[in-house]
C-alpha positions in Angstrom: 27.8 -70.4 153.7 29.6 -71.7 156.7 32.5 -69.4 157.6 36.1 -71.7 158.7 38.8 -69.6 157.6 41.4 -71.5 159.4 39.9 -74.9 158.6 42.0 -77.4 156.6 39.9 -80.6 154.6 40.2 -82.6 151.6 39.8 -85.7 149.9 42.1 -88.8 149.6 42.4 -91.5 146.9 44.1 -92.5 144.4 43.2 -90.7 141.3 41.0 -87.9 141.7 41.6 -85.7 138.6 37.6 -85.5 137.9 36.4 -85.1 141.5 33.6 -82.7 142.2 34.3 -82.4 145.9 35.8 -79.3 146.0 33.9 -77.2 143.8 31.3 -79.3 146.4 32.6 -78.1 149.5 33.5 -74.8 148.3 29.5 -73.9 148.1 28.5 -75.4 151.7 31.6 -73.8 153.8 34.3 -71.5 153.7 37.2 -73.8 154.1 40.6 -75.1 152.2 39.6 -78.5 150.4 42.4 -79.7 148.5 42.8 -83.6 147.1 45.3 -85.8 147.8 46.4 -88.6 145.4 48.0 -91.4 146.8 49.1 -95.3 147.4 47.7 -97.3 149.5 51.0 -97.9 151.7 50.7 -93.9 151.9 47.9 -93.8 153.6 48.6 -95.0 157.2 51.4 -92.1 157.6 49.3 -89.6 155.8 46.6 -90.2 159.0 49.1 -90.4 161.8 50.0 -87.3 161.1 47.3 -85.7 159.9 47.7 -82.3 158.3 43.8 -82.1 157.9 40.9 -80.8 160.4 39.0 -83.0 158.2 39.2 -85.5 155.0 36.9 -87.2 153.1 38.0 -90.7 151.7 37.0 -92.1 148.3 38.2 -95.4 146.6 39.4 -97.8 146.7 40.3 -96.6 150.5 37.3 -96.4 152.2 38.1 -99.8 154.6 42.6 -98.7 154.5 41.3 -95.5 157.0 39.5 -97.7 159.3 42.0 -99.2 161.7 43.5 -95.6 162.2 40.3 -94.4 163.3 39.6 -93.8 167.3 35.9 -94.4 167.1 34.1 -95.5 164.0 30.2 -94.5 163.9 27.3 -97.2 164.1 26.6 -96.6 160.7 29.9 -96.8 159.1 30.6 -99.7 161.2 27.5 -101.6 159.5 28.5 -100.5 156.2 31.7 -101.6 156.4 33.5 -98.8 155.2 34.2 -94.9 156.0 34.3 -92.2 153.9 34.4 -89.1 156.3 37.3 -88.5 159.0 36.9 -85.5 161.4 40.1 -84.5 163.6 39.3 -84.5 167.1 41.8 -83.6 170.0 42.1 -87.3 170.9 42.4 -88.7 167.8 40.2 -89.0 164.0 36.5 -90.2 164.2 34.9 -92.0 161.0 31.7 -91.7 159.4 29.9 -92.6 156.2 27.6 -90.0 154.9 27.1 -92.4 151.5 24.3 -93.6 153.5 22.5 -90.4 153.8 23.5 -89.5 150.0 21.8 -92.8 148.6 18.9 -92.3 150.6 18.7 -88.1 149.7 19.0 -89.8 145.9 15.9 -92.3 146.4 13.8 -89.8 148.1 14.8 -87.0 145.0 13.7 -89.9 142.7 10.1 -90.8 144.5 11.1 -94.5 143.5 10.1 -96.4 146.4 11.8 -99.7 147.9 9.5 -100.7 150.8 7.7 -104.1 149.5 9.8 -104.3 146.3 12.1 -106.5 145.1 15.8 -104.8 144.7 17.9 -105.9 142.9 21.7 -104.6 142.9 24.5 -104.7 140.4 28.0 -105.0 141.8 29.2 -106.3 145.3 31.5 -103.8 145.8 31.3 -100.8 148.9 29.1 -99.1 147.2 26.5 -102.2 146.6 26.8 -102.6 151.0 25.2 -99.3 151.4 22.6 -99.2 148.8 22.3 -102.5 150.8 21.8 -101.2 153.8 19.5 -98.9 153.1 17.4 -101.1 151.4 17.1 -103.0 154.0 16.2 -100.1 156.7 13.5 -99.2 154.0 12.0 -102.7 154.2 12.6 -104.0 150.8 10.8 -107.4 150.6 13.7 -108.9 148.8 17.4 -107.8 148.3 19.1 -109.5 145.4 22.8 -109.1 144.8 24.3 -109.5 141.3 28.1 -110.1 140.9 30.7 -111.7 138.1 30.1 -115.1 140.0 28.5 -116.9 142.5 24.7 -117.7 143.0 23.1 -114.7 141.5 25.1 -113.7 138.9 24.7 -111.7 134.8 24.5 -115.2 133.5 21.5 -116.2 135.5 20.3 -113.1 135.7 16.6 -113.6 134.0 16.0 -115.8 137.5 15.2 -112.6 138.7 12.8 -110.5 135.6 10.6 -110.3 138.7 12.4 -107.3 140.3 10.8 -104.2 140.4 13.6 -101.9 141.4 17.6 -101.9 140.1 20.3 -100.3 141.4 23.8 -100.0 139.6 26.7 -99.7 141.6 29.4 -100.8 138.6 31.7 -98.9 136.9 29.8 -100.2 133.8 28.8 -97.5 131.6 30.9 -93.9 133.4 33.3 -91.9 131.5 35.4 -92.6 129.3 33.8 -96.2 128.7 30.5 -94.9 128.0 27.8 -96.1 125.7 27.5 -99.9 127.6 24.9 -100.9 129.9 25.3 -103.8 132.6 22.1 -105.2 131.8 19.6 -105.3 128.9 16.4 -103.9 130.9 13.9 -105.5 128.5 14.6 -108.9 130.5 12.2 -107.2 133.2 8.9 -107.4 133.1 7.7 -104.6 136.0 10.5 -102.5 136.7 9.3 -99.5 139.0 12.6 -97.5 139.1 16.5 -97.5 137.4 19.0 -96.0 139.7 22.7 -95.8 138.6 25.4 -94.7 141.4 27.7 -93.2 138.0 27.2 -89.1 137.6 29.2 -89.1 134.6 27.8 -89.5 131.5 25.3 -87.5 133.3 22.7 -89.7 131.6 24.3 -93.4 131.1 23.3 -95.9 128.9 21.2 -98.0 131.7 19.1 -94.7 132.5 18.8 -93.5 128.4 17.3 -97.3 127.9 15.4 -96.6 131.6 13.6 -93.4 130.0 13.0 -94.9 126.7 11.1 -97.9 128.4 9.2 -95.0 130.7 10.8 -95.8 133.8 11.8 -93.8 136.5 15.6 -93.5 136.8 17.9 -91.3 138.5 21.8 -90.7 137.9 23.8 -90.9 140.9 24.8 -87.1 141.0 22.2 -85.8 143.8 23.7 -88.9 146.3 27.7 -87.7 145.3 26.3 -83.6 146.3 24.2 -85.1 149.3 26.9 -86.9 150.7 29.0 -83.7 150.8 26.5 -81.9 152.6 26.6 -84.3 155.2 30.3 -84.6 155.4 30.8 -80.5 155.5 28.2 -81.0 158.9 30.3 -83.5 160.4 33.2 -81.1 159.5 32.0 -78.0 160.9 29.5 -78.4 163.3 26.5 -76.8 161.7 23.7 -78.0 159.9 23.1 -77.3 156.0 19.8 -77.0 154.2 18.9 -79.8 152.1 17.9 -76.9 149.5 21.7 -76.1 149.0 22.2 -79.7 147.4 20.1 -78.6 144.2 21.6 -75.5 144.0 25.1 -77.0 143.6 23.2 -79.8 141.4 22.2 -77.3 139.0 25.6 -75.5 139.6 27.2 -78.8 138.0 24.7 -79.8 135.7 25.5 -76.5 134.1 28.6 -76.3 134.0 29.4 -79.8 132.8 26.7 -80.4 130.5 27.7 -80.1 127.2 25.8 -77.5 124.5 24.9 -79.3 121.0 24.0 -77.2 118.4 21.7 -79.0 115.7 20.0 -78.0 112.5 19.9 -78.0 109.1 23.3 -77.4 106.8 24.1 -73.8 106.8 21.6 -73.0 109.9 25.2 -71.3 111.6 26.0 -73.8 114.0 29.8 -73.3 113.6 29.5 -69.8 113.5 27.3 -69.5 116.6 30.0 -72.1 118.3 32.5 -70.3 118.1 30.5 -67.1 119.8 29.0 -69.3 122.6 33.0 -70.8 123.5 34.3 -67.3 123.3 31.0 -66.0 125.4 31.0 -69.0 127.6 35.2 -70.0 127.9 34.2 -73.3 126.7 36.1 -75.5 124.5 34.7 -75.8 120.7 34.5 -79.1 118.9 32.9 -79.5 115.6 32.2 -82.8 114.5 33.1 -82.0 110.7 36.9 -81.0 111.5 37.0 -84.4 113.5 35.5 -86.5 110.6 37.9 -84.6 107.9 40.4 -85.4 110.7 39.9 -88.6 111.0 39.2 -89.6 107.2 42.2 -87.5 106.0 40.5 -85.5 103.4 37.7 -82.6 103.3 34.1 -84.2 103.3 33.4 -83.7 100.0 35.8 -85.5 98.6 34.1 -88.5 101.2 31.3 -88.2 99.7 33.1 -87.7 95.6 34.9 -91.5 96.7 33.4 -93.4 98.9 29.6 -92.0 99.2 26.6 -91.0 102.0 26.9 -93.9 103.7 30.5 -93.9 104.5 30.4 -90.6 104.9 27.9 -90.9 108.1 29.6 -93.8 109.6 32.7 -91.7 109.9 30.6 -89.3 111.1 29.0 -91.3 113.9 32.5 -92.6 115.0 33.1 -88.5 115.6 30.2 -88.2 117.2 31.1 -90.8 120.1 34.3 -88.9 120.2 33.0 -85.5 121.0 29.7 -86.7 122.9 32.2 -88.4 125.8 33.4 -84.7 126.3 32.2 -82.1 129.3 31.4 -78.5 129.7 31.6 -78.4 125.5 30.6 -76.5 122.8 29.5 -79.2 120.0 28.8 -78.0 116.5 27.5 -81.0 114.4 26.3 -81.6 111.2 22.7 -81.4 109.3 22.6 -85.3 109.0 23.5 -86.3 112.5 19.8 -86.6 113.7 18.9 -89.0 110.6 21.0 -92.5 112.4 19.3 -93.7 115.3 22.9 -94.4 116.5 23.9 -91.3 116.9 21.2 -90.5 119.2 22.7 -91.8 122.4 26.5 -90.7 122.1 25.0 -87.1 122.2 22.6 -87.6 124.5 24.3 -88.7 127.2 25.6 -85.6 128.7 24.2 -82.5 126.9 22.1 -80.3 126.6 20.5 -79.5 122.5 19.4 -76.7 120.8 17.6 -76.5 117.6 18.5 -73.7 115.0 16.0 -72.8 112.8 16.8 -70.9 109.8 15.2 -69.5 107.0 15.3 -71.9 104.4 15.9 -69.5 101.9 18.6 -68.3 103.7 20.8 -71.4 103.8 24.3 -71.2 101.5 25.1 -74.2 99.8 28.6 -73.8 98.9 30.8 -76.7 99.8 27.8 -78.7 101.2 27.0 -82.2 99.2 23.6 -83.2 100.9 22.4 -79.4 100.4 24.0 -79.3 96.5 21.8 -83.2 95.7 18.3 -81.9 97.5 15.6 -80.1 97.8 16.2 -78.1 100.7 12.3 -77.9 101.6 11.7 -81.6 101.1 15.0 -82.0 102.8 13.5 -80.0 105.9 10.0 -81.8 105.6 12.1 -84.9 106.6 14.3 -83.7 109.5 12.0 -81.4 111.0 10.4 -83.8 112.9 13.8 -85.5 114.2 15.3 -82.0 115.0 12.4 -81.3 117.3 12.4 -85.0 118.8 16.0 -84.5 120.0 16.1 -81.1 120.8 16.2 -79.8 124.5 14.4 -76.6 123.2 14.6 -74.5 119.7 16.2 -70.5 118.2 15.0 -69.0 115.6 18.4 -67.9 113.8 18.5 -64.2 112.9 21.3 -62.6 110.6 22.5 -60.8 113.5 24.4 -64.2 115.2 25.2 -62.1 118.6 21.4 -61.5 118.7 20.7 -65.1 118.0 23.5 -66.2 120.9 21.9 -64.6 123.3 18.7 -66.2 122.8 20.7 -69.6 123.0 22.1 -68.2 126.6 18.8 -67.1 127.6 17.4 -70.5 127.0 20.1 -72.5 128.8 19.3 -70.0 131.6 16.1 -70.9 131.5 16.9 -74.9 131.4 18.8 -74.0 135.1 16.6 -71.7 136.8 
């Protein structure tokens, strides 16, 4: 921890109600980062007179900073774009450390650009310094895909050929999640799936990435990397590289949602409610959404209208709750048995498995358990609770007890 006690940063932009910078920043130095929300016709007088030793600069104003700037660093000049400002007696000095987060991200991922075929979606700033370094690591061929012009999504199978893609969209990130920019079947020899969005921690591009078996990467380790950087330009003093995973695993923690999954009656709201208390997390169950949303408790769904309207209700809550952060989810039994529910909960949590006692299970109040053979019922599900689950409990009547286990193994999922 650099000590700055007097030092003044933060970060301008326009909207910057989700930013991780500070909570950033506040791990590498000991200095006051604040953010600054603005307009664009704000900026200029916001930089003249400076309140800040330091600021970092996020979109859409990464070029508005630049003709305020004294001197304007050979990188940032080549990229086009600045996203760190440092004070100076004789005026601010601009830098772009999205240059050295990019690269920190490839090198994290081992996916490798030299010889290969890169293709990039977006031609926005962020698509000029993936660019860049792509061409510094002597890619053999840099493609860029926008809306229009020569390469674009409609002609996009001229190019099934490319062996690494790199999304700089907004296509896919919070709260639009669940969409992917491109169908990644179209390529035949895809070495490596990086996406530049953080959250959804895991976005659709990457989820259909790891299903096809290739390596991806999500863009938090380049948003933490570049932060390191700027708090060296800032202070003066260098910073590990071993501090950007501890504030990695810092966020993933944090952030990451908690699933609990199981069969009916397994305690998943009861241990919910432990964990938010335990935790000071937010608790949504998915059955007070669906009863929410349909009007009525679920089984008078299922006494109307059936199953099968019952679960697509229940999939629509799942999307709901799955966009969420730094949750508590309690589900229900069922939720593993649709394919599309898979994703929605997937995409930025972590789940845990509760195994019960069959014998053990009520069945008050529950259709599915009331119409079923509870051990056939488990014979079935089993296999899908263990296929989605990040790692498994064993439930004991003492739901305290069985809590901590659930802490224990999130700890261990962080260490």
């Amino acid at each position: 921890m650099i000590y700055c006690k007097n030092f003044k940063a933060g970060l301008i932009g326009r909207k910057l109600g989700h930013s991780f910078s500070p909570e950033i920043h506040s791990c590498l130095a000991d200095y006051e980062y604040k953010l600054y929300e603005m307009e664009e016709n704000e900026v200029g007088s916001f930089l003249e007179g400076c309140p800040l030793d330091a600021l970092n600069v996020t979109i859409p104003y990464k070029k508005t900073v630049m003709p305020f700037l004294k001197e304007i660093s050979d990188e940032a000049q080549r990229i086009g774009s600045v996203n760190t400002v440092v004070k100076r007696a004789d005026g601010l000095y601009g830098y772009n450390t999205d240059y050295f987060g990019f690269s920190y991200m490839l090198k994290k991922s081992g996916i490798e650009l030299q010889g290969k075929k890169v293709l990039i979606l977006g031609s926005g700033g962020a698509s000029v310094t993936v660019r860049t370094v792509a061409k510094d690591m002597n890619a053999a061929e840099i493609i860029v895909i926008s809306r229009s012009g020569e390469n674009n999504y409609g002609n996009i199978e001229k190019h099934r050929d490319a062996d690494v893609i790199v999304n700089t969209t907004p296509v896919g990130m919070y709260p639009d999640t669940g969409k992917s920019p491109v169908d990644l079947k179209v390529f035949c020899h895809l070495s490596g799936v990086l996406d530049l969005i953080y959250n959804p921690s895991e976005t659709r591009l990457l989820y259909d990435a790891k299903n096809l078996g290739i390596p991806s990467i999500n863009g938090l380790s380049m948003l933490v990397a570049q932060g390191k950087k700027a708090a060296e330009f800032f202070t003066g003093e260098p910073i590990p590289d071993v501090e950007i995973e501890k504030i990695i695993k810092s966020i993933e923690e944090k952030t990451k949602n908690i699933v609990l999954i199981g069969m009916p009656g397994a305690g998943k709201s009861t241990l919910g409610k432990i964990l938010s208390e335990k935790l000071g997390r937010k608790l949504t169950d998915t059955d007070e959404i669906i009863t929410e949303k349909a009007g009525m408790p679920i089984p008078e769904i299922f006494s109307l209208y059936g199953e099968e309207k019952f679960r697509e209700i229940e999939t629509e809550a799942i999307k709901e709750a799955g966009k969420m952060s730094g949750t508590v989810i309690a589900t229900g039994g069922g939720i593993v048995t649709r394919k599309e529910n898979r994703y929605p909960l997937k995409q930025n949590s972590v789940a845990v498995w509760l195994k019960r006692d069959l014998t053990l299970l009520p069945v008050d109040g529950r259709p599915i358990s009331q119409t079923n053979n509870m051990t056939e019922l488990y014979k079935k599900r089993a296999p899908l609770y263990g296929d989605f689950a990040d790692f498994s409990v064993d439930v004991s009547e003492n739901a305290e007890e069985t809590a901590g286990r659930i802490l224990e193994g999130l700890r261990r999922m962080y260490k």
